[in-house]
C-alpha positions as CSV (number, residue, x, y, z in Angstrom):
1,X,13.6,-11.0,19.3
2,X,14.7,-11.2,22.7
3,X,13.1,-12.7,25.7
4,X,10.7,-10.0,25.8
5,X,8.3,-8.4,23.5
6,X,9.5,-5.1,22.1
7,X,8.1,-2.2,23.5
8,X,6.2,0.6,21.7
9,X,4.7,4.2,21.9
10,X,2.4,4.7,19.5
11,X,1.7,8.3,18.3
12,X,-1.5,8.6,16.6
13,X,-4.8,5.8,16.9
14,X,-6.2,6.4,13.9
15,X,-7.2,4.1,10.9
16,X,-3.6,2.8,10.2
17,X,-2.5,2.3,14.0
18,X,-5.2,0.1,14.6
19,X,-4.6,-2.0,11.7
20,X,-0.5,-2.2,12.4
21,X,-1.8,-2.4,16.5
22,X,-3.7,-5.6,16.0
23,X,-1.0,-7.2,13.1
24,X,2.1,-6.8,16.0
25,X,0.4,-7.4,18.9
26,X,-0.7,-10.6,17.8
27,X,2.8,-12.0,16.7
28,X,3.4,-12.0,20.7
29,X,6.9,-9.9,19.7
30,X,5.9,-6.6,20.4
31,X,3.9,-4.8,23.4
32,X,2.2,-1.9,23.0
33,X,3.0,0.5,25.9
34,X,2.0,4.4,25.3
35,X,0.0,5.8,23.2
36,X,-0.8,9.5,22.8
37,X,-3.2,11.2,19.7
38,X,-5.1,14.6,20.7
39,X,-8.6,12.8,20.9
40,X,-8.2,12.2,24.5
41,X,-11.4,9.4,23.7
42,X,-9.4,7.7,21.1
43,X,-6.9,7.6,23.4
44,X,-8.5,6.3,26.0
45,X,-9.8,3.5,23.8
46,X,-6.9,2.5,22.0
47,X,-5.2,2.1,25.4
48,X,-7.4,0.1,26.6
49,X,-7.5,-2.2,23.8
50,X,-3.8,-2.6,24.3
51,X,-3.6,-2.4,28.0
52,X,-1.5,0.6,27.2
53,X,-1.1,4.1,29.0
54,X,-3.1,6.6,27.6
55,X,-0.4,9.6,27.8
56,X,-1.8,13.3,28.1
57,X,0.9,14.5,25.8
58,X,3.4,12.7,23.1
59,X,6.4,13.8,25.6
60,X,5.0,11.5,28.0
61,X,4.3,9.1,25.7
62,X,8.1,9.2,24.0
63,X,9.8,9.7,27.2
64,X,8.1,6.9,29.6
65,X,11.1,4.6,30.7
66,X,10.0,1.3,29.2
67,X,9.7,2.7,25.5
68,X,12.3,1.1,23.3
69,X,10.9,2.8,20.1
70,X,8.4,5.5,19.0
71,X,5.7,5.0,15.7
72,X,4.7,8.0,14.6
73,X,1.4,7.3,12.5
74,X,-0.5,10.7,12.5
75,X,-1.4,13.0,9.3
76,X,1.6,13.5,7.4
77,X,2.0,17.0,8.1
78,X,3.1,16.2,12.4
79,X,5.1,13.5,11.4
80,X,8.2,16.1,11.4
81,X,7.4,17.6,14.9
82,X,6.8,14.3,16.2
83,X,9.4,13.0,15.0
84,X,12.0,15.8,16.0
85,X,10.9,15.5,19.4
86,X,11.5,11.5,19.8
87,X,15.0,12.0,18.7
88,X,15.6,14.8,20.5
89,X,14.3,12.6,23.9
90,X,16.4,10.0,23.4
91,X,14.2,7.4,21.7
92,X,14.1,5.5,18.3
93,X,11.9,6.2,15.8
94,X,9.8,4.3,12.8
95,X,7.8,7.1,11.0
96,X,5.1,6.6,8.6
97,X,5.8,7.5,5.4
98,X,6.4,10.8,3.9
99,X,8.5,10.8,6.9
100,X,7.7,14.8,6.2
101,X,6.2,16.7,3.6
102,X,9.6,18.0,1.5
103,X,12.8,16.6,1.3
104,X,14.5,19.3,3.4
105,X,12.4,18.4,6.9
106,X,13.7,14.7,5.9
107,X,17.3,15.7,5.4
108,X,16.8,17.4,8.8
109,X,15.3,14.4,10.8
110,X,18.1,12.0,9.1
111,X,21.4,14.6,10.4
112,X,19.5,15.0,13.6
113,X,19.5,11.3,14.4
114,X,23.0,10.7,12.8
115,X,24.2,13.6,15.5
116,X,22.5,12.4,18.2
117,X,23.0,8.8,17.6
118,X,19.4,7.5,17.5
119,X,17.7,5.4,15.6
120,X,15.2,6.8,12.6
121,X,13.6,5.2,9.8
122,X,11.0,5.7,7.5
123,X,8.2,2.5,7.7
124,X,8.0,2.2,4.0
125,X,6.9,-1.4,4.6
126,X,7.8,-2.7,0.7
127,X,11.5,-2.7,1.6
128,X,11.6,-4.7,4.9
129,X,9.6,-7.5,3.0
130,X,11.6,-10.4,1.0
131,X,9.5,-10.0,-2.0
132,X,10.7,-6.5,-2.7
133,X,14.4,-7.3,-1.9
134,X,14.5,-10.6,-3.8
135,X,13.5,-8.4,-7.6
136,X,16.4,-6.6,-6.2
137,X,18.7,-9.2,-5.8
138,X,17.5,-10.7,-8.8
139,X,18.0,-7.2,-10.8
140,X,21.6,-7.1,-8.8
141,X,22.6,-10.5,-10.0
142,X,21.9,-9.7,-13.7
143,X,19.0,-12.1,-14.0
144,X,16.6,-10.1,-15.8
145,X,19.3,-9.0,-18.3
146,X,19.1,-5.4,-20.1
147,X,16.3,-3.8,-18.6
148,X,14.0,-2.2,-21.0
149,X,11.0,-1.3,-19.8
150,X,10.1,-1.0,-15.9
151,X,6.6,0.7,-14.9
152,X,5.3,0.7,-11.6
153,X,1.6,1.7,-10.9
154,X,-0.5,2.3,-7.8
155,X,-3.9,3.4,-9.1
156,X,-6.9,2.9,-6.3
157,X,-10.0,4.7,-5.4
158,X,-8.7,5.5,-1.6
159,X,-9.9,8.9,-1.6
160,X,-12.3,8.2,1.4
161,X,-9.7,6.2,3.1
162,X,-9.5,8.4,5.6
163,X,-9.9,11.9,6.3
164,X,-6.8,13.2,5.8
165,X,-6.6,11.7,2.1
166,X,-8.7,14.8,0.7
167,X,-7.8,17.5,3.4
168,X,-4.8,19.7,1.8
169,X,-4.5,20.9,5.1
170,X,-2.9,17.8,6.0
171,X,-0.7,17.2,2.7
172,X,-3.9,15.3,1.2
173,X,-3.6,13.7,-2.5
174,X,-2.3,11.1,-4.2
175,X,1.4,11.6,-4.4
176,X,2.5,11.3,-1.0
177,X,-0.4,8.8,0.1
178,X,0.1,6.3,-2.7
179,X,3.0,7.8,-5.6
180,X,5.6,7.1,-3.0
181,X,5.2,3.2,-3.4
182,X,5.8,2.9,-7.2
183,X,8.5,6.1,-7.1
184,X,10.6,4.4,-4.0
185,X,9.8,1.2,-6.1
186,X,12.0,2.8,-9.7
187,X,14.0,4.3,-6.9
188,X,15.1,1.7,-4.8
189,X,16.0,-0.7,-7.8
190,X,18.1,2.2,-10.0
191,X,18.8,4.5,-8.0
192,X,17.7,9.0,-8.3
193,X,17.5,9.9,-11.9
194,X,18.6,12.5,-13.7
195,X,15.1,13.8,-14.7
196,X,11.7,13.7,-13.6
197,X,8.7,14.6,-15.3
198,X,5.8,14.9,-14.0
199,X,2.1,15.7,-14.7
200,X,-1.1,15.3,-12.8
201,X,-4.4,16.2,-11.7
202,X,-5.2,18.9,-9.0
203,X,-8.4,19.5,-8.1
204,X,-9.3,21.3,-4.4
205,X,-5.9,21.5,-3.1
206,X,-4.7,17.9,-3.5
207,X,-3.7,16.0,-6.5
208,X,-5.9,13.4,-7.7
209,X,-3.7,11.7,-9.8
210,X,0.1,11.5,-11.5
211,X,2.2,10.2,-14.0
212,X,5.9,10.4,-13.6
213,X,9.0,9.7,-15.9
214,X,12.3,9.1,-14.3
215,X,15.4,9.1,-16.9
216,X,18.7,7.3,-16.5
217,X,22.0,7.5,-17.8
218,X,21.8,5.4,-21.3
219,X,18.2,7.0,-22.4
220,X,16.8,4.6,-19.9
221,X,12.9,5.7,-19.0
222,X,11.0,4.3,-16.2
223,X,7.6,5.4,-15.2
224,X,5.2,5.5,-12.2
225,X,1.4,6.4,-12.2
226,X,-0.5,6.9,-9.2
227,X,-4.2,7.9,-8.1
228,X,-6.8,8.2,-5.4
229,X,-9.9,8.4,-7.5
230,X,-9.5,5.6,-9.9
231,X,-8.7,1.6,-10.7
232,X,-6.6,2.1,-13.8
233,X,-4.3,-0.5,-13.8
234,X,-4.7,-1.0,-9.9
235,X,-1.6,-1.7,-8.1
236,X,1.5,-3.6,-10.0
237,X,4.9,-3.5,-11.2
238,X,6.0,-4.6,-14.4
239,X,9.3,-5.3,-15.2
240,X,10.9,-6.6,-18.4
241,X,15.0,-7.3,-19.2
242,X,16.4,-9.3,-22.5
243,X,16.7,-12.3,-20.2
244,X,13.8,-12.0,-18.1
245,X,10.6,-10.5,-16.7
246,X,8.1,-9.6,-13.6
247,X,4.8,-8.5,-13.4
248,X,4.3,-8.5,-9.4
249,X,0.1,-7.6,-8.2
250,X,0.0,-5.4,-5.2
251,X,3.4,-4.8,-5.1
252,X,3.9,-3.1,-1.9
253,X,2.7,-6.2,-0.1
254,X,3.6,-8.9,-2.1
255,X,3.7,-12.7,-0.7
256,X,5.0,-14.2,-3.6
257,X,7.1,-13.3,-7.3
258,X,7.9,-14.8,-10.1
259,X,10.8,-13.9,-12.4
260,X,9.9,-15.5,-15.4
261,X,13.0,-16.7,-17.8
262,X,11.8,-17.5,-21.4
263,X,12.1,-21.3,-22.0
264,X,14.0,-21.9,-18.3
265,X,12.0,-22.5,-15.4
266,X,10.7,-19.3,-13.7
267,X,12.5,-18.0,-10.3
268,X,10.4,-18.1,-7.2
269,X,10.1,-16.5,-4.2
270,X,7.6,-16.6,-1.2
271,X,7.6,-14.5,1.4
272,X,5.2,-12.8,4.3
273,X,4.4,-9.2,3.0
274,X,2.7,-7.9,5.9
275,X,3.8,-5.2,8.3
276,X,5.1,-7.3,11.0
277,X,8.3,-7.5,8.7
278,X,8.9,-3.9,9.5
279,X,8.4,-4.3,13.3
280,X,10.2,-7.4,13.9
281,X,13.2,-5.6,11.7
282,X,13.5,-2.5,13.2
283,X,13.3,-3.8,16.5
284,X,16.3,-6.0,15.9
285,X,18.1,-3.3,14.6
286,X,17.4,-0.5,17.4
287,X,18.3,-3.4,19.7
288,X,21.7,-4.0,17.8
289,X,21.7,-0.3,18.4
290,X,22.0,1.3,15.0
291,X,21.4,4.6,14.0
292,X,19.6,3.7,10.6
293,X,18.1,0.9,8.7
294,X,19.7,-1.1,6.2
295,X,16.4,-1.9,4.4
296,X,15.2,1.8,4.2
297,X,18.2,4.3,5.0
298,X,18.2,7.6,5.7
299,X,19.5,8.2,2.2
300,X,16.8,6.7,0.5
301,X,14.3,8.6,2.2
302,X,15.6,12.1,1.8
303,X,16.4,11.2,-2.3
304,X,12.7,9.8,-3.1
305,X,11.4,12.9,-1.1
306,X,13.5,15.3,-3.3
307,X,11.9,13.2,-5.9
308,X,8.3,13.8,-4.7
309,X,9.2,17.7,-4.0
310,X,10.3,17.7,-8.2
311,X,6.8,16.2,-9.0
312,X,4.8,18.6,-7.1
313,X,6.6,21.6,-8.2
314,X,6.1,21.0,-11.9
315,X,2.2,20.2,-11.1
316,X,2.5,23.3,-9.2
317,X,0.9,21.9,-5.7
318,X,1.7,23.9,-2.9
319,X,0.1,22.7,0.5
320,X,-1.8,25.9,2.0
321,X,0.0,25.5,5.2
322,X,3.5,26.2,2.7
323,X,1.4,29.1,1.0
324,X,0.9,30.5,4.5
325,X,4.9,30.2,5.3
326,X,5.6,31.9,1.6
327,X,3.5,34.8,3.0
328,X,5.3,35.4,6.4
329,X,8.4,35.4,4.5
């Protein structure tokens, strides 16, 4: 960092944004400076926690002078408008993930802050820790050999997480709460496959639960399960090759992984898998002035939405805010 604490505009005070508020603020490299959510009581609190302003819209939030970057950390459904108006103002951006709900309001975000020359990236947290990026190397460097099998499961009983986990109204479910970890995971090590399958659960406008097949060139199937109602398998990735294999707990904040090599001593790595990664990253990178990450790109985002947009279509959920659209059409 630089001599000062990086300097933030939080949109949204909810469950998550105090949790990531606390985790930052503590690490003495970032300063929370604006906040805005609609609760004008929230507001005021969260402010005051932080010794922030407590902003009477997100447009004075985003656009107050001192704000180097903008986290959007609302309901999945305003992270598009939020995030359209920070780049549109000027200011960098680190959006929750789904960055949106469909890939075409990601592809949109991404060419509007590649035109504009701003900074955008989704906070899929996984990718700016070293544990995630070290099986990746590893894979890279040929370590684990052929890969034959590769399964990657996020299966917890989260639905009363929060509110918005259960309200389709607000893109609700399992897919894009907790699928997206294990599909970026297959993603982000192999690449967009040629096929997805997908089947699931839907029950009261949100999906409860998935399993998803992605296929590869070479017959080469990887799958991912997710749910918000169940501990099936909990949360781990399980990787096998003809040299060598992972099986990484809580993958999408791991501290520590093992590649483990038959009869030769096992690989290590050891690594903070918190969200200050993220934080501390992006910051360096917005101050280094680029326009996208190089842990999470633009790319990456749009593809494992397109991916996501696949799987709900073939379960056949559609969000009633979408049905409404459908019917003004």
């Amino acid at each position: 960092m630089t001599n000062h604490p990086f300097r933030w505009a939080f949109i949204g005070a909810g469950t998550l944004a105090k949790q990531v508020a606390k985790e930052i603020t503590a690490s003495g490299n970032h300063k929370i400076v604006c906040v805005y959510t609609r609760n004008p009581e929230k507001c005021a609190a969260f402010a005051a926690e932080y010794g922030a302003l407590a902003a009477k819209s997100a447009e004075q939030a985003i656009s107050a002078p001192e704000v180097e970057g903008v986290y959007i950390v609302t309901p999945h459904t305003s992270h598009f408008a939020y995030a359209k108006l920070a780049l549109e103002l000027g200011k960098s951006v680190l959006c929750e993930k789904p960055v949106t709900t469909d890939a075409k309001q990601a592809a949109e975000l991404a060419a509007l802050s590649q035109a504009r020359g701003v900074y955008f990236a989704e906070a899929m947290w996984t990718w700016f820790s070293p544990i995630a990026n070290q099986v990746k190397a590893w894979l890279d460097a040929g370590e684990y050999g052929e890969i034959r099998s590769m399964h990657a499961n996020y299966r917890m009983n989260s639905i009363n997480y929060a509110p918005r986990v259960s309200d389709p109204n607000l893109a609700g479910g399992a897919l894009l709460d907790v699928g997206i970890y294990p599909i970026t995971y297959i993603y982000r090590l192999f690449g967009k496959p040629e096929k997805i399958t997908c089947t699931g659960t839907l029950k009261d406008g949100i999906d409860l639960c998935e399993d998803v097949t992605l296929e590869y060139p070479g017959g080469k199937r990887y799958t991912a399960s997710a749910s918000i109602v169940d501990f099936k398998g909990l949360e781990r990735v399980k990787l096998r090759g003809t040299k060598g294999s992972t099986n990484l707990f809580l993958f999408h904040m791991a501290n520590k992984v093992s590649l483990r090599r038959g009869w030769r001593l096992p690989l290590r790595c050891k690594g903070y898998g918190g969200m200050r990664n993220e934080f501390d990253l992006v910051a360096r990178e917005i101050r280094e002035g680029l326009v996208q990450s190089r842990y999470v790109p633009h790319k990456a985002t749009v593809e494992v939405m397109q991916i996501l947009d696949e799987c709900r279509r073939q379960m056949g959920l559609v969000y009633p805010f979408e049905q409404e659209h459908e019917e003004k059409i």
